[in-house]
Structure formats: structure tokens, C-alpha cells
C-alpha positions in Angstrom: 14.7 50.0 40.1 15.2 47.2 37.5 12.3 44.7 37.4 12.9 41.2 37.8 12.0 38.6 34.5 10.0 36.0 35.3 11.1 32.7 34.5 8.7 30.3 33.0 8.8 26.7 35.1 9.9 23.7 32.0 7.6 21.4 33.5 4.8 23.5 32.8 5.6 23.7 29.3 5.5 19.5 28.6 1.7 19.3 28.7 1.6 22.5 26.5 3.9 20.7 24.1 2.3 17.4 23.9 -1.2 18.8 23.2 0.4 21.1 20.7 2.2 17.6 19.0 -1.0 16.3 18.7 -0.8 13.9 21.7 -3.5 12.8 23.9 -3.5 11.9 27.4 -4.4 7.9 27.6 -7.9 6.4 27.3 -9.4 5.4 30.8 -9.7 1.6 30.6 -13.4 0.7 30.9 -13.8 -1.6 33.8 -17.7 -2.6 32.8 -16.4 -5.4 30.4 -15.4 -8.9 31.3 -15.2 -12.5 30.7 -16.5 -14.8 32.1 -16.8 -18.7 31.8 -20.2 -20.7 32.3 -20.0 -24.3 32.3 -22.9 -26.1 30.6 -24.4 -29.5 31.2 -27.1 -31.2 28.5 -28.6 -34.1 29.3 -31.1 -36.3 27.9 -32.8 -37.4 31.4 -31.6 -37.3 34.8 -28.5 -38.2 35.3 -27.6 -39.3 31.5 -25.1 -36.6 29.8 -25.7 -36.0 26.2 -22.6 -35.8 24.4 -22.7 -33.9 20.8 -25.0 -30.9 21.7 -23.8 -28.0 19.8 -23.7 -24.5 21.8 -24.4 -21.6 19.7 -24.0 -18.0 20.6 -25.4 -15.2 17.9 -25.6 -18.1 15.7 -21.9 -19.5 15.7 -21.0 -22.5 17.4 -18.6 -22.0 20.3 -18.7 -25.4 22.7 -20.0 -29.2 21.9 -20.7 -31.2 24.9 -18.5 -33.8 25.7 -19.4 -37.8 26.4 -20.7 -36.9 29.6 -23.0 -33.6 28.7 -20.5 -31.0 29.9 -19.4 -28.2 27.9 -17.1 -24.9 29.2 -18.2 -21.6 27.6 -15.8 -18.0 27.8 -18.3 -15.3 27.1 -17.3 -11.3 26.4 -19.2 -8.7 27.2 -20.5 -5.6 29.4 -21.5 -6.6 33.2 -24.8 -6.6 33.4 -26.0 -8.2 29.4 -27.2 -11.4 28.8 -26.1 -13.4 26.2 -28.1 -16.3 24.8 -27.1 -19.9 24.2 -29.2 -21.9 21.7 -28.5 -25.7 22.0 -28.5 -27.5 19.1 -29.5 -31.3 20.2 -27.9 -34.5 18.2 -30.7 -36.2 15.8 -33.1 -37.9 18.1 -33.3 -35.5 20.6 -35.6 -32.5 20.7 -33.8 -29.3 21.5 -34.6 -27.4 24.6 -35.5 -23.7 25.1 -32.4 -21.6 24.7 -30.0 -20.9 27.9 -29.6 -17.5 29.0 -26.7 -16.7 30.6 -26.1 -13.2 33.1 -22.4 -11.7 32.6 -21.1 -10.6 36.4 -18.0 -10.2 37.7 -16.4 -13.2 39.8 -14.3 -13.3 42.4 -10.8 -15.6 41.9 -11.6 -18.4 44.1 -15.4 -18.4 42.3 -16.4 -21.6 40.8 -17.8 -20.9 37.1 -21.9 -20.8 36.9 -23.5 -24.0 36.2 -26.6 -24.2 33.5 -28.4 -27.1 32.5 -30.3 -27.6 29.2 -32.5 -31.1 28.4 -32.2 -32.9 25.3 -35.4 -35.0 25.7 -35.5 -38.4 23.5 -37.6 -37.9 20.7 -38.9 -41.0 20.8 -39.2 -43.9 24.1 -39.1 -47.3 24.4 -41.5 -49.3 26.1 -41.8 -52.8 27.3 -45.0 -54.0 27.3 -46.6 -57.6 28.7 -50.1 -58.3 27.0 -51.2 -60.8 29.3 -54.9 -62.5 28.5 -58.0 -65.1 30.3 -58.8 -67.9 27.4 -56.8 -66.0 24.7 -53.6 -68.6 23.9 -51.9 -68.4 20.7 -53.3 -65.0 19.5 -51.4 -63.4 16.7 -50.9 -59.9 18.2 -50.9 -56.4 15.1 -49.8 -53.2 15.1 -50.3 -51.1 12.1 -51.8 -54.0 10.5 -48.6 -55.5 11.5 -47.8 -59.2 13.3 -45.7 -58.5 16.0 -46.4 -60.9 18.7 -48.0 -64.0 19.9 -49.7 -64.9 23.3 -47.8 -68.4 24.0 -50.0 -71.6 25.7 -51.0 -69.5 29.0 -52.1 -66.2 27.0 -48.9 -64.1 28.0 -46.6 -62.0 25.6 -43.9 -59.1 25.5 -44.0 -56.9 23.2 -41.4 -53.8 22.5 -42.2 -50.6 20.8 -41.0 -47.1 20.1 -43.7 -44.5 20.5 -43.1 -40.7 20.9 -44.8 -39.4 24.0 -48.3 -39.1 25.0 -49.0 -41.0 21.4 -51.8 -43.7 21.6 -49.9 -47.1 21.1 -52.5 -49.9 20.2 -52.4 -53.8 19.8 -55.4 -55.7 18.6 -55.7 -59.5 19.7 -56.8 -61.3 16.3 -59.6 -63.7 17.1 -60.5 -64.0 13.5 -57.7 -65.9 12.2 -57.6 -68.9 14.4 -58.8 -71.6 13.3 -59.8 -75.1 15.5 -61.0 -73.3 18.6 -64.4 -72.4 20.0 -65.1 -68.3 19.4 -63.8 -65.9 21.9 -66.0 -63.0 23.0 -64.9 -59.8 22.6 -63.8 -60.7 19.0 -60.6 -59.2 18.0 -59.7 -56.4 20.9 -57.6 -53.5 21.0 -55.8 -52.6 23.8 -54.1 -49.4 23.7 -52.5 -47.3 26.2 -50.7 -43.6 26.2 -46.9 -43.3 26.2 -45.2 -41.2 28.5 -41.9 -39.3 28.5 -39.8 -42.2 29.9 -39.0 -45.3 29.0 -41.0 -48.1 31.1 -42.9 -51.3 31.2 -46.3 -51.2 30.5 -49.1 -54.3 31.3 -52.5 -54.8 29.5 -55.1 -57.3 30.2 -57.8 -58.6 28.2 -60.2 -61.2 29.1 -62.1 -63.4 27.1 -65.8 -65.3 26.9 -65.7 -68.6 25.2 -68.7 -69.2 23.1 -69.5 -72.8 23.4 -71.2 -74.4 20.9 -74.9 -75.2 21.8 -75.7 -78.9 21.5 -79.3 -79.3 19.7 -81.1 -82.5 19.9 -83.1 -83.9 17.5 -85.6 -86.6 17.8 -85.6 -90.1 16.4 -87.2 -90.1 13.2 -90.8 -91.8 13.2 -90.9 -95.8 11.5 -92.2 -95.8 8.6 -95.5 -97.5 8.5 -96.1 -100.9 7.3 -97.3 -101.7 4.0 -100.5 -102.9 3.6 -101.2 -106.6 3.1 -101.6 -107.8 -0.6 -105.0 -109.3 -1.4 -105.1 -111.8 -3.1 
């Protein structure tokens, strides 16, 4: 009885070929990484968009706000990680803590996250009304410098920069006026504590006037008559 051969299947043999050519079956794509957008807006108080804020991620710069604060950011990277944003805030502006930014997967009809990031003002502006009781025509210093004087009814506006809570002081110089009775207390300062907005700020000082006491003095006695000359 003859025995049959067995024949050997050709499709079998293609994986046996490939791996002996020194091919590899391809990778499997990993579906963990993403990108993803996050839209950014800097402002320097509410409702005020800073433009030129520099976004920085690992230390290169990949977005600068626009006029109105708004800035769009693609970011790479395994769902899940959190990539940090440092904003870099124009001169006059103090930068914020960095932004920290979660990379998840969206769906197609998401809208991009929205972060916000303050650029507070360095510095603010304040608009203050010195108003005084029997103090017209007072030179008003700051820093030893003039920069104001009450007008005929004791009023005056001042405007400084201070930084905030710095202790902003005037003095009212009584010292230098001349042709007027003396004003109790003599040369005050008035000072108040700036805040973190700009605003208008009112100080009040009134005054004693000294007047001048009025001293009498008596008539002075005749002088006596001579005495008669004998002759």
C-alpha cells in the first residue's frame, strides 16, 4: 500500500518566510498620545486682555497673546501628563504663577479648554482730592517734592503712581507761607495705603488758626513837674 505525501499548504509558508527575511509584523499604534489645544486668556484686571504675554512651555516660547489677551496653545503628549505653561508678562506687569494644563482626550464637537492667567499692574494710579478747614494756598510735597497746591477754598487733586499696599504720603507745608496767622497742626502728613486697583482716594485735614493775642499796655505815667527855681 503506497503512502500518500503530504503536501505542505503555501500560505503557511509566508509568515515562515517573512520572519526568516528579517521582517516584522507592524508596530501597534499607541493610542495614549494626543494633542490637544488649550486656549489661553491673560489679563491684567477683569475684563482688560493683556496683549504681549509670552507662553512658554519647557522653556521655549510657543504662543504670545494677542490685543485682546487670547492666545491658542497645541500641546503633545501622553493622556493623563500635565504640561506647564510659564507666562512671561510685558514690562509693567508682574507675572502670575505658572498655568498647568491636563492632556485628555476630546471629543470633535469639544470646545478647546479655557485657562486664565493675571498679569497684575506693577504699579496703580490713584486720584487723590486733599481737601482742608483754614488751609488755602498750601504748597503740597511728596518726597520733598512740590506737587500740588490747595487753591482759595483749601481743595486740591493730586495724581500719583504707587505700587500696592505702599504708604503714599503728602505733607501740607505750613512753614513756608508767609502773611497769614499760624495754622495748628503745623505742617501735616496725610498718608494713606494703596490698593491693587486704580481709584480715587480723599483726605482731610483740619486746621486751628493761632490768633495773635492782643496785649495792652498802660499809658505811661507824666513825668513830674520841675521844681520851682528860687530865686
Amino acid at each position: 500500500m503506497k503512502q500518500q505525501s503530504k503536501k505542505t499548504d503555501p500560505f503557511v509558508l509566508v509568515p515562515v518566510l517573512l520572519l526568516a527575511m528579517g521582517c516584522s509584523a507592524p508596530e501597534t499604534e499607541d493610542h495614549s498620545k494626543l494633542s490637544m489645544t488649550a486656549d489661553i486668556l491673560v489679563t491684567s484686571d477683569p475684563g482688560h486682555g493683556l496683549g504681549g504675554a509670552e507662553l512658554l512651555a519647557s522653556e521655549q516660547r510657543v504662543a504670545t497673546t494677542s490685543d485682546d489677551g487670547r492666545a491658542s496653545v497645541d500641546l503633545e503628549g501622553v493622556e493623563g501628563d500635565t504640561v506647564t505653561l510659564t507666562v512671561r508678562c510685558p514690562a509693567g506687569f508682574e507675572s502670575p504663577a505658572p498655568v498647568r494644563v491636563a492632556l485628555r482626550r476630546l471629543s470633535k464637537d469639544s470646545r478647546p479648554p479655557r485657562f486664565d492667567a493675571r498679569c497684575a499692574p506693577t504699579e496703580r494710579t490713584f486720584v487723590v482730592g486733599i481737601r482742608t478747614e483754614n488751609g488755602p494756598d498750601l504748597p503740597i510735597y511728596r518726597f520733598g517734592k512740590l506737587v500740588g497746591r490747595t487753591d482759595a477754598s483749601g481743595a486740591a487733586h493730586v495724581i500719583v503712581r504707587a505700587k500696592a499696599n505702599e504708604h503714599v504720603s503728602f505733607t501740607l507745608d505750613t512753614k513756608r507761607v508767609e502773611r497769614r496767622p499760624a495754622l495748628r497742626p503745623e505742617s501735616p502728613t496725610l498718608t494713606f495705603v494703596a490698593s491693587d486697583r486704580d481709584e480715587v482716594v480723599v483726605l482731610e485735614q483740619r486746621f486751628e488758626v493761632e490768633r495773635a493775642v492782643a496785649v495792652r499796655r498802660s499809658a505811661p505815667a507824666p513825668a513830674p513837674l520841675p521844681a520851682p527855681t528860687r530865686i
